[in-house]
LOZANU-14186 format. One record per residue (C-alpha): residue in three letters; y, x negated, z. Coordinates in steps of 0.02 Angstrom, whole numbers, plus 50000, padded with zeros to 5 digits. Layout:
! residues N
ALAYXZ...
//
This chain:
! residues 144
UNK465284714148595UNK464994727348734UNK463384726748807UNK463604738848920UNK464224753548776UNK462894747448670UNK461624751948815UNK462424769148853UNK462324774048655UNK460194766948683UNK460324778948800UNK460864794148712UNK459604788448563UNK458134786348697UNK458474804548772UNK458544813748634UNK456834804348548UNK456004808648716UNK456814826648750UNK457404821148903UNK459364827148864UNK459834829249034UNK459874809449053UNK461344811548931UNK462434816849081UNK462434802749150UNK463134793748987UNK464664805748954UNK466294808849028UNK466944823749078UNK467934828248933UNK466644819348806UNK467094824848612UNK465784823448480UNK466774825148312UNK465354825048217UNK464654843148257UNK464564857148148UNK465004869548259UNK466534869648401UNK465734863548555UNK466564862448764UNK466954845648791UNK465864833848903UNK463894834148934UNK463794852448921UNK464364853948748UNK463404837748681UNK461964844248749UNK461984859848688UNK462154855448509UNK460784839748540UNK459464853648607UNK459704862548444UNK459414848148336UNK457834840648438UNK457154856848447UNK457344866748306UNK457634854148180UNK456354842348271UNK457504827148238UNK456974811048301UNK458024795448276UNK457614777248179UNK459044766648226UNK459004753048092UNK460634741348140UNK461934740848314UNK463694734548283UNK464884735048433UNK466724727648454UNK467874733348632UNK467534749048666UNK466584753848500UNK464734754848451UNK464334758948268UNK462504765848206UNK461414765148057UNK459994776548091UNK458874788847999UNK458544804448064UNK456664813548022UNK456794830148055UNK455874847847978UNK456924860247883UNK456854874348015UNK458654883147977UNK459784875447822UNK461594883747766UNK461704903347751UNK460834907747584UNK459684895547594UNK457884900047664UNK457064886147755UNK455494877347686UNK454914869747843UNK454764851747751UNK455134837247859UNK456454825147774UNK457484809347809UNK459324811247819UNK460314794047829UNK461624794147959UNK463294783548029UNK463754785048209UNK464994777648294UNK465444779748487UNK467044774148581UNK466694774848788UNK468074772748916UNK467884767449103UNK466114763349068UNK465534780348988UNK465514785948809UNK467004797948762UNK466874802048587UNK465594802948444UNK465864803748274UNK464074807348140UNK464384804047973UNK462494813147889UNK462054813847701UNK461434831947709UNK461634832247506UNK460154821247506UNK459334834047629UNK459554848147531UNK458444835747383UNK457144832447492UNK456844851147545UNK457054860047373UNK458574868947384UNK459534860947278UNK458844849747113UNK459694832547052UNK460294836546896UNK459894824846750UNK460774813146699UNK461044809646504UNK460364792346443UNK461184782846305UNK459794780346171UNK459874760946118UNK460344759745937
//
């Protein structure tokens, strides 16, 4: 296990719970790749905290981390992130409910900095909690 990549992940988690993303510098290599954005991002702190400012600030996510895995040079996350439904998918007017999206994340560092992310997010749950979308119903056998 990796103490010292599980620490610099805590440390990404910690910054962005207390909006203190600058910290996250510190954490990232120069040519730092987060794979699980939405949206093309620069590589390194720049780009991570560009797209971390958008989703502490306008979707007010802050992070539950629920279980830490690491082996070499990789951490893996189970975490929940509550957030408010400030901006959703074109078509789709917010509602400005908070929710609780389940999420994966896995780091990989290199020379004692992280280097990659990946975010693995159930956003079809999401789109439940808010009221865009409705589960549909599912037929039940009636017993005989």
């Amino acid at each position: 296990m990796n103490n010292s990549t599980e620490a610099l992940v805590a440390e990404v988690f910690d910054a962005m719970n207390a909006g203190q993303l600058e910290k996250i510098r510190d954490v990232v290599t120069d040519d730092f790749v987060d794979h699980g954005s939405p949206v093309p991002l620069p590589p390194g702190a720049e780009g991570y905290i560009a797209i971390l400012t958008f989703v502490t600030t306008v979707l007010q996510v802050r992070y539950e981390v629920h279980d830490v895995v690491a082996a070499g040079d990789m951490v893996a996350i189970r975490a929940t992130a509550h957030g408010v439904n400030a901006m959703v998918p074109q078509g789709i007017e917010p509602t400005y409910r908070s929710y609780a999206m389940k999420t994966a994340h896995f780091f990989r560092s290199r020379d004692g900095r992280l280097c990659e992310h990946w975010g693995v997010r159930d956003e079809l749950d999401v789109l439940y909690q808010i009221g865009a979308l409705k589960p549909q119903e599912i037929p039940m056998p009636v017993p005989d």
